[in-house]
N, CA, C and O atoms as a printed pandas DataFrame, in Angstrom:
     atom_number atom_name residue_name chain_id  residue_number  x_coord  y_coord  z_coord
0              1         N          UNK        A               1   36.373 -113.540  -62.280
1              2        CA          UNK        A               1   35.658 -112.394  -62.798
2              3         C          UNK        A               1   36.441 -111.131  -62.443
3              4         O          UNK        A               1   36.896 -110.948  -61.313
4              5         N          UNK        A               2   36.567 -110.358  -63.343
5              6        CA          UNK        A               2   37.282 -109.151  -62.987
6              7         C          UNK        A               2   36.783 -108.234  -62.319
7              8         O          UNK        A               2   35.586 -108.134  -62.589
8              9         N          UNK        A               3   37.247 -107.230  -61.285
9             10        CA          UNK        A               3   36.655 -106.610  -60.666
10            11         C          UNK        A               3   36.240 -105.428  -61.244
11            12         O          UNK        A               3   37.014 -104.717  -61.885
12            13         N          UNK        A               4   34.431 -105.017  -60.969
13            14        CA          UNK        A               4   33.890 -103.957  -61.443
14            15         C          UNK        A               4   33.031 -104.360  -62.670
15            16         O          UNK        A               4   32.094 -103.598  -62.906
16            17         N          UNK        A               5   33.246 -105.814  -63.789
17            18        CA          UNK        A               5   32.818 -106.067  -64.932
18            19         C          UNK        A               5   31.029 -106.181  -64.589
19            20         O          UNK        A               5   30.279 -106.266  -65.561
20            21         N          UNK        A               6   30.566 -106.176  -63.477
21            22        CA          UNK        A               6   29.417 -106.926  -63.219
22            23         C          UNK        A               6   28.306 -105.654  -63.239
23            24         O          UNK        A               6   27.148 -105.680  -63.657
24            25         N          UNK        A               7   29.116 -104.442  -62.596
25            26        CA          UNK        A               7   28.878 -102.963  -62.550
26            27         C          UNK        A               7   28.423 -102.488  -63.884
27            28         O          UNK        A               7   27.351 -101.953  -64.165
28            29         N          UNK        A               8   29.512 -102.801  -64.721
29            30        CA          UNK        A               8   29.677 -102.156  -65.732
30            31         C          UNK        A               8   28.893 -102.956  -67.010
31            32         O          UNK        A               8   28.355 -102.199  -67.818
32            33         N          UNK        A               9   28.794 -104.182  -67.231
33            34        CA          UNK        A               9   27.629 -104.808  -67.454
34            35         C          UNK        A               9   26.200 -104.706  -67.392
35            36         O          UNK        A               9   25.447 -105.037  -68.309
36            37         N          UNK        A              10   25.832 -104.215  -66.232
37            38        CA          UNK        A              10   24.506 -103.535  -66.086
38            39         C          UNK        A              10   24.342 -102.339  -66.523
39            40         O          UNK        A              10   23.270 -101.802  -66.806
40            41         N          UNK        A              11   25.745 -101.754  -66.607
41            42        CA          UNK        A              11   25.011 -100.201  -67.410
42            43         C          UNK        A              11   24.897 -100.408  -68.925
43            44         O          UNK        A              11   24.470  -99.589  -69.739
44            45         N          UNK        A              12   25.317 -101.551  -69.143
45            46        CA          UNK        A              12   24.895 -101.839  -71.257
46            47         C          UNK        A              12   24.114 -102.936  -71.205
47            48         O          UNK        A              12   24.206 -103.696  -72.169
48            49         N          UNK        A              13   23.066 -103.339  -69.981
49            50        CA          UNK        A              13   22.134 -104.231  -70.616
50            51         C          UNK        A              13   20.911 -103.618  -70.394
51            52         O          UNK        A              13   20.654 -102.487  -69.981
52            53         N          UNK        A              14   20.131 -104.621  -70.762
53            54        CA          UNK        A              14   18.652 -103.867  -70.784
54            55         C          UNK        A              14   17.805 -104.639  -69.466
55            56         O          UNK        A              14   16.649 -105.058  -69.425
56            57         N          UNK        A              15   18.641 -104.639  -68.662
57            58        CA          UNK        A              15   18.416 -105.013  -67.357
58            59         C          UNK        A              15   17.200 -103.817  -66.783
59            60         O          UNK        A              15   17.443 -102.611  -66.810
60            61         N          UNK        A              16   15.908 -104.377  -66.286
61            62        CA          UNK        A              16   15.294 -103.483  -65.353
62            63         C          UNK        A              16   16.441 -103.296  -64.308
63            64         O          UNK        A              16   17.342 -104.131  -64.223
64            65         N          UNK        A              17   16.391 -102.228  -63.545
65            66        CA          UNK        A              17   17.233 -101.504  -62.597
66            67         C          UNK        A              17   17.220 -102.232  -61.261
67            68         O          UNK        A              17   16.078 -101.789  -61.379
68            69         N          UNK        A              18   17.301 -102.786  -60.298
69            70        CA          UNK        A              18   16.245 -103.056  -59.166
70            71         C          UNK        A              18   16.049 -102.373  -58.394
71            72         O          UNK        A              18   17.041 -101.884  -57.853
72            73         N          UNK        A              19   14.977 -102.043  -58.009
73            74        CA          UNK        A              19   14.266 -101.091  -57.409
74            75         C          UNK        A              19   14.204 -101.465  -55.531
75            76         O          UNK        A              19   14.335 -102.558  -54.980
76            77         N          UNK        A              20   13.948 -100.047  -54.893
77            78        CA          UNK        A              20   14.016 -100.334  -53.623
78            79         C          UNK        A              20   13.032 -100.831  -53.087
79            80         O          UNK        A              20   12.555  -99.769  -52.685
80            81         N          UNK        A              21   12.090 -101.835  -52.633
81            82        CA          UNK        A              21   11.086 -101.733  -52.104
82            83         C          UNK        A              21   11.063 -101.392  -50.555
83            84         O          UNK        A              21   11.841 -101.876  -49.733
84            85         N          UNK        A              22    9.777 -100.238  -50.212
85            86        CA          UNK        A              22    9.746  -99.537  -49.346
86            87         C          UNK        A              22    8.238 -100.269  -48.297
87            88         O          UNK        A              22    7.405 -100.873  -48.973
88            89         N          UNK        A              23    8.026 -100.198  -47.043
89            90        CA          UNK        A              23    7.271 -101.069  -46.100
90            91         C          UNK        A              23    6.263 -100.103  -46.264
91            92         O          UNK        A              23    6.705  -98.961  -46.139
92            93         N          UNK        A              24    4.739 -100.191  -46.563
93            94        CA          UNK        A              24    3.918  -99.015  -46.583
94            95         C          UNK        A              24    3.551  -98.701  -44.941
95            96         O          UNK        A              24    3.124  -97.619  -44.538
96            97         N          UNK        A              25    3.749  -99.588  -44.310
97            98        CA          UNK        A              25    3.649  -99.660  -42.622
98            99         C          UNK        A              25    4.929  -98.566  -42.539
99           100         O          UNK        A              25    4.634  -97.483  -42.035
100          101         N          UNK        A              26    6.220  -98.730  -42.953
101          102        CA          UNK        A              26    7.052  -97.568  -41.976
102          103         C          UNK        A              26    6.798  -96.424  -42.843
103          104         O          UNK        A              26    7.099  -95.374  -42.274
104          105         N          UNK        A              27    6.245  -96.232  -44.291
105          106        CA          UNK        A              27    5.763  -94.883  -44.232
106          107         C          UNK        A              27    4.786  -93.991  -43.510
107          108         O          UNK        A              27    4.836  -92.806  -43.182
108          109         N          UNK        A              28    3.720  -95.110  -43.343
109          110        CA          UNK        A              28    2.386  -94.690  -42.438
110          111         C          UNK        A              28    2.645  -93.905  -41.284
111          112         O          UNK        A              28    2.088  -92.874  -40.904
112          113         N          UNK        A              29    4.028  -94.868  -40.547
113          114        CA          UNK        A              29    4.489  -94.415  -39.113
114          115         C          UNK        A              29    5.388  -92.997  -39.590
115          116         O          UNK        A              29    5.722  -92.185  -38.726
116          117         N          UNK        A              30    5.629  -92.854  -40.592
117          118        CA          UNK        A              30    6.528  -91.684  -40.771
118          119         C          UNK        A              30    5.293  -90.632  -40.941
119          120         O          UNK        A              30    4.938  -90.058  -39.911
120          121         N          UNK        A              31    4.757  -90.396  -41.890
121          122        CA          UNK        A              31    3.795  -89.684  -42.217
122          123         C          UNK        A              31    2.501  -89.069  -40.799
123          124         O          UNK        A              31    2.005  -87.943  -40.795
124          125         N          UNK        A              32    2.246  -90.052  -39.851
125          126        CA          UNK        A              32    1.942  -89.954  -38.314
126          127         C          UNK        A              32    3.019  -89.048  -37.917
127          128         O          UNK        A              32    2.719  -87.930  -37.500
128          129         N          UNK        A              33    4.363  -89.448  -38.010
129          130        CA          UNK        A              33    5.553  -88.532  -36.689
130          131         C          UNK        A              33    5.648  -87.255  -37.508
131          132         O          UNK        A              33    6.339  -86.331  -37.079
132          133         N          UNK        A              34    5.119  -87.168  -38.444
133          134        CA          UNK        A              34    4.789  -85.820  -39.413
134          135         C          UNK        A              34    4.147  -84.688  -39.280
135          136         O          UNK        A              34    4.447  -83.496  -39.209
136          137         N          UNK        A              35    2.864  -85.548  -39.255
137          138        CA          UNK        A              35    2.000  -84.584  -38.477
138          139         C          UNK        A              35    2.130  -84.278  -37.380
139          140         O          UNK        A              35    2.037  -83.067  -37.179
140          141         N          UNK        A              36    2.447  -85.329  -35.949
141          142        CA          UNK        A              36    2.649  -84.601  -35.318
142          143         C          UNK        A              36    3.627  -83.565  -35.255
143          144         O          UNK        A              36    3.320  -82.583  -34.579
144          145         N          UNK        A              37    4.607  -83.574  -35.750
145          146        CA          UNK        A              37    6.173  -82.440  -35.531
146          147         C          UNK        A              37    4.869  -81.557  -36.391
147          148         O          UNK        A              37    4.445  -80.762  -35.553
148          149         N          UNK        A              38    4.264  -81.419  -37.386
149          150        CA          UNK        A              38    3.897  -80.475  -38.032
150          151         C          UNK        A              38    3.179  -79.464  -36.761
151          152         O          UNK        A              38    3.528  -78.352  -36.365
152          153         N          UNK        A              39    2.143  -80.275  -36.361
153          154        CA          UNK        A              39    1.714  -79.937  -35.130
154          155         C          UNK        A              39    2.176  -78.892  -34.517
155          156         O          UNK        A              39    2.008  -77.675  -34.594
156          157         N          UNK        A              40    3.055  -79.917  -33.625
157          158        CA          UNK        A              40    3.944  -79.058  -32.411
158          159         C          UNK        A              40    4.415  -77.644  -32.914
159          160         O          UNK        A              40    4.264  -76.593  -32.291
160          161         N          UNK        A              41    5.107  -77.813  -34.340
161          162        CA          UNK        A              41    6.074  -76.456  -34.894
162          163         C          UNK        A              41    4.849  -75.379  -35.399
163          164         O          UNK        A              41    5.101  -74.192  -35.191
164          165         N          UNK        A              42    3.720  -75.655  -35.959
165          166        CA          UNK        A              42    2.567  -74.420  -36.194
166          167         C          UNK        A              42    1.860  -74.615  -35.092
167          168         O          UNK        A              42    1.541  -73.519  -34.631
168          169         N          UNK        A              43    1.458  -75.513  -34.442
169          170        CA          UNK        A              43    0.295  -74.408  -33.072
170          171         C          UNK        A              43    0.991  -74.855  -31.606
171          172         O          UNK        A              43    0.196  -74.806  -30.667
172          173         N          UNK        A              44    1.927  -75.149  -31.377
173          174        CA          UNK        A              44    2.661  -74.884  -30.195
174          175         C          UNK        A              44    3.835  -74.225  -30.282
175          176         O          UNK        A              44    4.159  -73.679  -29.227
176          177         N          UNK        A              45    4.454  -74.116  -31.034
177          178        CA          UNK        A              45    5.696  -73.168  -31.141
178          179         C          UNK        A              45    4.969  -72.090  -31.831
179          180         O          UNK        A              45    5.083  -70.998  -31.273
180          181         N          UNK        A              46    4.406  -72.106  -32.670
181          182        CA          UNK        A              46    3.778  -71.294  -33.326
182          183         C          UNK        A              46    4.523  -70.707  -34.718
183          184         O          UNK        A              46    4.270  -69.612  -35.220
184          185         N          UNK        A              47    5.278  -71.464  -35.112
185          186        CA          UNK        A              47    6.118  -70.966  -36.469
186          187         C          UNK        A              47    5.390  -70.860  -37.337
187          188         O          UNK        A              47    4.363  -71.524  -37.197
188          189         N          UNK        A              48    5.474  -70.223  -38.326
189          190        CA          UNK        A              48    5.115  -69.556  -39.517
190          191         C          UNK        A              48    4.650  -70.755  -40.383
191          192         O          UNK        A              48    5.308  -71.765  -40.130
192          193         N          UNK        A              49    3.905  -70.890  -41.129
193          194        CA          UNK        A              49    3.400  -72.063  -41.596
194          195         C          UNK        A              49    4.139  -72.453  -42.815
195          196         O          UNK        A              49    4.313  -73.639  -43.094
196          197         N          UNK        A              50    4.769  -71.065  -43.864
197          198        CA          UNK        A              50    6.158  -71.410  -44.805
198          199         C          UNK        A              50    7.521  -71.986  -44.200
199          200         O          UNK        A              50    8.161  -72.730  -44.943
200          201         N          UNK        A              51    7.919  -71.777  -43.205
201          202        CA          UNK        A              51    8.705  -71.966  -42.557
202          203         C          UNK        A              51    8.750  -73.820  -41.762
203          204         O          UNK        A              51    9.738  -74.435  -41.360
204          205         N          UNK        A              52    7.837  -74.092  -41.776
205          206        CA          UNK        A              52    7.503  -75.604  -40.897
206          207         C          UNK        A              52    8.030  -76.679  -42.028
207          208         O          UNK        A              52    8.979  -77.454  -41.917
208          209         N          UNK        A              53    7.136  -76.503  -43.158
209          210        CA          UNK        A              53    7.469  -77.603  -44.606
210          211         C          UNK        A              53    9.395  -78.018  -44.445
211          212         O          UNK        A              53    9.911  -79.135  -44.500
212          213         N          UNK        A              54   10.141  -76.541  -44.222
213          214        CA          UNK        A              54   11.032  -76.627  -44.523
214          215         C          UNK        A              54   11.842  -77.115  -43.376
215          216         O          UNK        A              54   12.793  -77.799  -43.753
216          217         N          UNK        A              55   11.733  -76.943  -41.870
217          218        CA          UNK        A              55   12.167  -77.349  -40.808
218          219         C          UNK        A              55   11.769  -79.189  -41.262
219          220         O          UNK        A              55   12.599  -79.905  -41.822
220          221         N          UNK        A              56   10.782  -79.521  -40.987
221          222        CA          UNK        A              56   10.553  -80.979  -41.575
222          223         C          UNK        A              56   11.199  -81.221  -43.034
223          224         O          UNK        A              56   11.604  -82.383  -43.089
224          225         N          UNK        A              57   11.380  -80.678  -43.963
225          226        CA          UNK        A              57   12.707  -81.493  -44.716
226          227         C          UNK        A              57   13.705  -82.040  -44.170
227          228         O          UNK        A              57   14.180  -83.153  -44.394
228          229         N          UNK        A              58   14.110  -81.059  -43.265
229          230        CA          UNK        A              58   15.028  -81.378  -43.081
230          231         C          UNK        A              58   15.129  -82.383  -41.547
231          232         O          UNK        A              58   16.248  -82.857  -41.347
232          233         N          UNK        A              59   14.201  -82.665  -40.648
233          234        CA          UNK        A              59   13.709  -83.784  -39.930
234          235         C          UNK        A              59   13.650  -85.053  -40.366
235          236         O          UNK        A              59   14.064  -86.035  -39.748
236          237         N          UNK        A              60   12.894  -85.041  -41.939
237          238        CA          UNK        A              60   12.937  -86.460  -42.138
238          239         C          UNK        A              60   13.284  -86.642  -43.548
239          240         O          UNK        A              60   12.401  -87.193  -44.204
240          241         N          UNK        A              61   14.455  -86.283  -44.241
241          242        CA          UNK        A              61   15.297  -86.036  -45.003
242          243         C          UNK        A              61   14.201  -86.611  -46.095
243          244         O          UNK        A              61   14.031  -87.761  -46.500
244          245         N          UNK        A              62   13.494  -85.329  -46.434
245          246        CA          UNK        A              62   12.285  -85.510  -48.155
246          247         C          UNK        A              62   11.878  -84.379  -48.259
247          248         O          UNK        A              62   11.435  -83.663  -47.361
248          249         N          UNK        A              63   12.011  -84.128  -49.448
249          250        CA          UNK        A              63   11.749  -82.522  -49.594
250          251         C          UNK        A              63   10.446  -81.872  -49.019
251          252         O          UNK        A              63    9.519  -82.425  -48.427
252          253         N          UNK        A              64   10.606  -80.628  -49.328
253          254        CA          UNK        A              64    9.533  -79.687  -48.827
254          255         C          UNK        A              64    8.268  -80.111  -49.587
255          256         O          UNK        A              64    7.256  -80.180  -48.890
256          257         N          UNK        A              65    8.165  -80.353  -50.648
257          258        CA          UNK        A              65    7.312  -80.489  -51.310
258          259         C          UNK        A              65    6.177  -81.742  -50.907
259          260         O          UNK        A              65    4.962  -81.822  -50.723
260          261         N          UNK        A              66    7.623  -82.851  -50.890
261          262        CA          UNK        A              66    6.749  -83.790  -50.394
262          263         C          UNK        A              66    6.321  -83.957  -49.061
263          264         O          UNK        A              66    5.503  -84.862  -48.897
264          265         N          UNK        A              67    6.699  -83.249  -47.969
265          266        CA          UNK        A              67    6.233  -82.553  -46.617
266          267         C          UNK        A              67    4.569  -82.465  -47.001
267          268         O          UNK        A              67    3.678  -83.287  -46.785
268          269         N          UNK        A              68    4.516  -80.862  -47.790
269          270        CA          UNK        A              68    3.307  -80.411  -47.988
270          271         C          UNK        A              68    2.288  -81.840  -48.472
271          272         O          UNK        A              68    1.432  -82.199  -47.662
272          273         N          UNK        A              69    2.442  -82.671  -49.910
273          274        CA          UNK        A              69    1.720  -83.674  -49.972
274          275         C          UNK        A              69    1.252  -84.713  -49.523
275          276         O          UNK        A              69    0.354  -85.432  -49.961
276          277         N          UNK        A              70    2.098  -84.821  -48.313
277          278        CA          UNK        A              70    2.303  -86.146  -47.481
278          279         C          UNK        A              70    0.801  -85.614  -46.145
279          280         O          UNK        A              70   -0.103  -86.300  -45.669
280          281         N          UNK        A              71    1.189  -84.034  -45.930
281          282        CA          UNK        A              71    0.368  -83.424  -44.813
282          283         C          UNK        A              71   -1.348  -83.760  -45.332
283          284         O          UNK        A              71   -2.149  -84.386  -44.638
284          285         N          UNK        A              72   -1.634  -83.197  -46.658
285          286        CA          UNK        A              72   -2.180  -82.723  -47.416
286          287         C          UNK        A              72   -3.369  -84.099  -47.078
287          288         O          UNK        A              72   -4.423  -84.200  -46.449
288          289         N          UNK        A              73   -2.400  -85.121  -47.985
289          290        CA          UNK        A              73   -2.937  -86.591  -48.310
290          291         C          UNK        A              73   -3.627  -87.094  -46.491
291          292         O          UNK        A              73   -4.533  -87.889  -46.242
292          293         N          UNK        A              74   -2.958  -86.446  -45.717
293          294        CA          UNK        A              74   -3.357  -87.222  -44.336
294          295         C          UNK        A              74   -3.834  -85.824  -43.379
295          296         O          UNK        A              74   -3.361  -85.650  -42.256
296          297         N          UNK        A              75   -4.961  -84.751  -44.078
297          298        CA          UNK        A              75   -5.162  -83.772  -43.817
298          299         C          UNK        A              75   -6.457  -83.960  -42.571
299          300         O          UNK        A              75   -6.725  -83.109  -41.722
300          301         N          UNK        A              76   -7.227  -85.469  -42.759
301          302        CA          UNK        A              76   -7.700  -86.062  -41.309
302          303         C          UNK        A              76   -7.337  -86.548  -40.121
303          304         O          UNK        A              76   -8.091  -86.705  -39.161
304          305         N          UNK        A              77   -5.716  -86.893  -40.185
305          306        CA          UNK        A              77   -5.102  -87.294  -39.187
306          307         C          UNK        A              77   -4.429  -85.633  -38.308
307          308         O          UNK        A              77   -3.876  -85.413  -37.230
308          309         N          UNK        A              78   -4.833  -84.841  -39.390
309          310        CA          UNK        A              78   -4.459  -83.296  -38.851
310          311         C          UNK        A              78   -5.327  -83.224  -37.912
311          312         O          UNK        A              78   -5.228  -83.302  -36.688
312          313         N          UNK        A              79   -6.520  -83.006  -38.884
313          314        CA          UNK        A              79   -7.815  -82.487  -37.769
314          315         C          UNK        A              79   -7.716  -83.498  -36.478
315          316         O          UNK        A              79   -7.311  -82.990  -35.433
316          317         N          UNK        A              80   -8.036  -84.805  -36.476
317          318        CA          UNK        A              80   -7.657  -85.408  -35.351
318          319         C          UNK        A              80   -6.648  -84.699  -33.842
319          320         O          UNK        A              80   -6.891  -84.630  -32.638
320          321         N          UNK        A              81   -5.275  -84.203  -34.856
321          322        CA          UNK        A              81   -4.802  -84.281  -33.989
322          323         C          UNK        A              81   -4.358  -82.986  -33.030
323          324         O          UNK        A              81   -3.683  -82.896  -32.004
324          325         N          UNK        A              82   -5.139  -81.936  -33.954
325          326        CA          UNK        A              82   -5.774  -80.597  -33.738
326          327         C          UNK        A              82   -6.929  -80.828  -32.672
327          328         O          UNK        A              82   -6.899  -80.254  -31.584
328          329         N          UNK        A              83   -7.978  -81.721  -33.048
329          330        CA          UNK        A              83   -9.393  -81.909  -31.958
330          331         C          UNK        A              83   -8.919  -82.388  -30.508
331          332         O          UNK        A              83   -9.474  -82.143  -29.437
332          333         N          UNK        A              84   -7.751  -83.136  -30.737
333          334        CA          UNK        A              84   -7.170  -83.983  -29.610
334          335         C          UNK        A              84   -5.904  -83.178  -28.953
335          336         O          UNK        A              84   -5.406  -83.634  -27.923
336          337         N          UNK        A              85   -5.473  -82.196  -29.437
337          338        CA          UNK        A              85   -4.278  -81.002  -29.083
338          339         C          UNK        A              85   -3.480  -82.003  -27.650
339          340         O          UNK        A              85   -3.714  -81.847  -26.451
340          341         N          UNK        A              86   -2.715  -82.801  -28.156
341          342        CA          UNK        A              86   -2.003  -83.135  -27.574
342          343         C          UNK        A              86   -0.556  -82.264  -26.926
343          344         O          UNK        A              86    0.246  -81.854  -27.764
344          345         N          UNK        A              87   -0.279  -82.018  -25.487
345          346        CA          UNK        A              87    0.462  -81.387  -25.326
346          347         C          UNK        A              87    2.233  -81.889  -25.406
347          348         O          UNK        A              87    2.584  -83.052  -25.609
348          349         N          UNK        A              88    2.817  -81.173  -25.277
349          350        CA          UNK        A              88    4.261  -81.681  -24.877
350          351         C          UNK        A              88    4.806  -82.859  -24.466
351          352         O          UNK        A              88    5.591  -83.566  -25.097
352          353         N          UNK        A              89    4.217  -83.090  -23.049
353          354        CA          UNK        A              89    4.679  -84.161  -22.031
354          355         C          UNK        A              89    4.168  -85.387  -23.374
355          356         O          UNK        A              89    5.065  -86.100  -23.823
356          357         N          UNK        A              90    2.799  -85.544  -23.910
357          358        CA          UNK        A              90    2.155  -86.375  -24.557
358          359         C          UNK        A              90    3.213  -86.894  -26.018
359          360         O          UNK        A              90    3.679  -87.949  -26.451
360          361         N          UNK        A              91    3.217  -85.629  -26.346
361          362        CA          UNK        A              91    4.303  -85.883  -27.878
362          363         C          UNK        A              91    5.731  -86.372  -27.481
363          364         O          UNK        A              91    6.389  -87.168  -28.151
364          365         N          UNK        A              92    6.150  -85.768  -26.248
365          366        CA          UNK        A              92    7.215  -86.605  -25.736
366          367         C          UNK        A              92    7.157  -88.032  -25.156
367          368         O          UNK        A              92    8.245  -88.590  -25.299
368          369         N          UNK        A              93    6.246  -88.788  -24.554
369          370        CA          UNK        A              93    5.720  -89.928  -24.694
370          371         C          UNK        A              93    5.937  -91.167  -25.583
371          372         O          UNK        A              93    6.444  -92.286  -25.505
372          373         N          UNK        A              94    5.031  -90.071  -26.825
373          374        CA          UNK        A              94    4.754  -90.948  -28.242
374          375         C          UNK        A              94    6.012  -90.964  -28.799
375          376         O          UNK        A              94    6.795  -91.899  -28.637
376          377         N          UNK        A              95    6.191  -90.219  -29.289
377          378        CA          UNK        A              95    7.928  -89.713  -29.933
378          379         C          UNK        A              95    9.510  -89.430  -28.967
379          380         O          UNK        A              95   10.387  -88.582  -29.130
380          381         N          UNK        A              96    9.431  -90.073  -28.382
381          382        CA          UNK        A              96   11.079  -90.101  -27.469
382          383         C          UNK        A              96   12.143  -89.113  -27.836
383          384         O          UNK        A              96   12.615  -88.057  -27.415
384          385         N          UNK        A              97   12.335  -90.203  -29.099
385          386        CA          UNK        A              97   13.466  -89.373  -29.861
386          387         C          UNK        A              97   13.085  -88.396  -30.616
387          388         O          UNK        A              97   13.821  -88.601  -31.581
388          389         N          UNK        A              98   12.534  -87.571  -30.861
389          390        CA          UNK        A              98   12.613  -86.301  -31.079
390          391         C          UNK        A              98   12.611  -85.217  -29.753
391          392         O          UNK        A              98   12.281  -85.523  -28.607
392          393         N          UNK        A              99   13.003  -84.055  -30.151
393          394        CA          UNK        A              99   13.415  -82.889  -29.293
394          395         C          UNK        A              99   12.324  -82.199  -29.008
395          396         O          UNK        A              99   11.932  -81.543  -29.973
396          397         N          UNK        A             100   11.737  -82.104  -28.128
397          398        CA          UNK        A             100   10.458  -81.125  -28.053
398          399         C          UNK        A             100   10.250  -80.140  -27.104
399          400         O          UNK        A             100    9.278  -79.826  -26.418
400          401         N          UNK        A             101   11.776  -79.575  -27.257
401          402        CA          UNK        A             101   11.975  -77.988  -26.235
402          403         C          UNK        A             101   11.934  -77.215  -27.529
403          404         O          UNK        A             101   12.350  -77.765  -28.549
404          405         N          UNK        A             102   11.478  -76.013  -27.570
405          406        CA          UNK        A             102   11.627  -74.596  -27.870
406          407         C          UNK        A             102   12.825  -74.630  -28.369
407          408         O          UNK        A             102   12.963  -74.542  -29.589
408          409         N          UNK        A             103   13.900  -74.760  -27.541
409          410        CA          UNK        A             103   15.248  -73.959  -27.795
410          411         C          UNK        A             103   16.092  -75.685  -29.512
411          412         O          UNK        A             103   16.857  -76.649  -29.516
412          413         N          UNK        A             104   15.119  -74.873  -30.583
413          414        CA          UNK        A             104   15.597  -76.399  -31.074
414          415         C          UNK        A             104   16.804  -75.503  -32.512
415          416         O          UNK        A             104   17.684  -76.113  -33.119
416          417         N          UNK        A             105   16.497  -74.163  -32.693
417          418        CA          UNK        A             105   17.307  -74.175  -33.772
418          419         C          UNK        A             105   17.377  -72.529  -34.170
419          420         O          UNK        A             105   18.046  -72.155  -35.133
């Protein structure tokens, strides 16, 4: 078989594409480490609430937009975690690997 024909084959058939399938479990866990960073960056750092969407783009590489819908859609796991104001030491705990000094950017 020549190299590349197999590539190039799929772009002239009427092949469905194959698609990525994604774990709804590691979105769940993403959408959780969401809120919290959302958290931490509006009521413990206290950043500007236009300003947060866009710091989290770029945290968990998906746009701003879908930041806001993702928050939106899981706007009870907010309140939760607003009623429960988990501090620092706590979010550092749960979340390791993320950075949760002040001095972040």
């Amino acid at each position: 078989m020549i190299r590349g024909s197999q590539t190039l084959t799929v772009i002239f058939t009427d092949e469905e594409p194959k698609t990525r399938k994604v774990n709804g479990a590691l979105l769940d866990d993403r959408d959780m480490a969401m809120a919290y960073r959302f958290y931490y960056h509006f009521n413990i750092i206290r950043r500007r609430f236009d300003d947060v969407p866009d710091i989290l783009e770029k945290e968990f590489y998906i746009s701003a937009t879908t930041v806001v819908k993702k928050l939106t859609e899981n706007s009870d796991m907010l309140k939760d975690i607003k009623d429960n104001s988990p501090g620092r030491e706590q979010l550092k705990q749960m979340y390791p690997h993320f950075n949760w000094s002040e001095k972040m950017q």
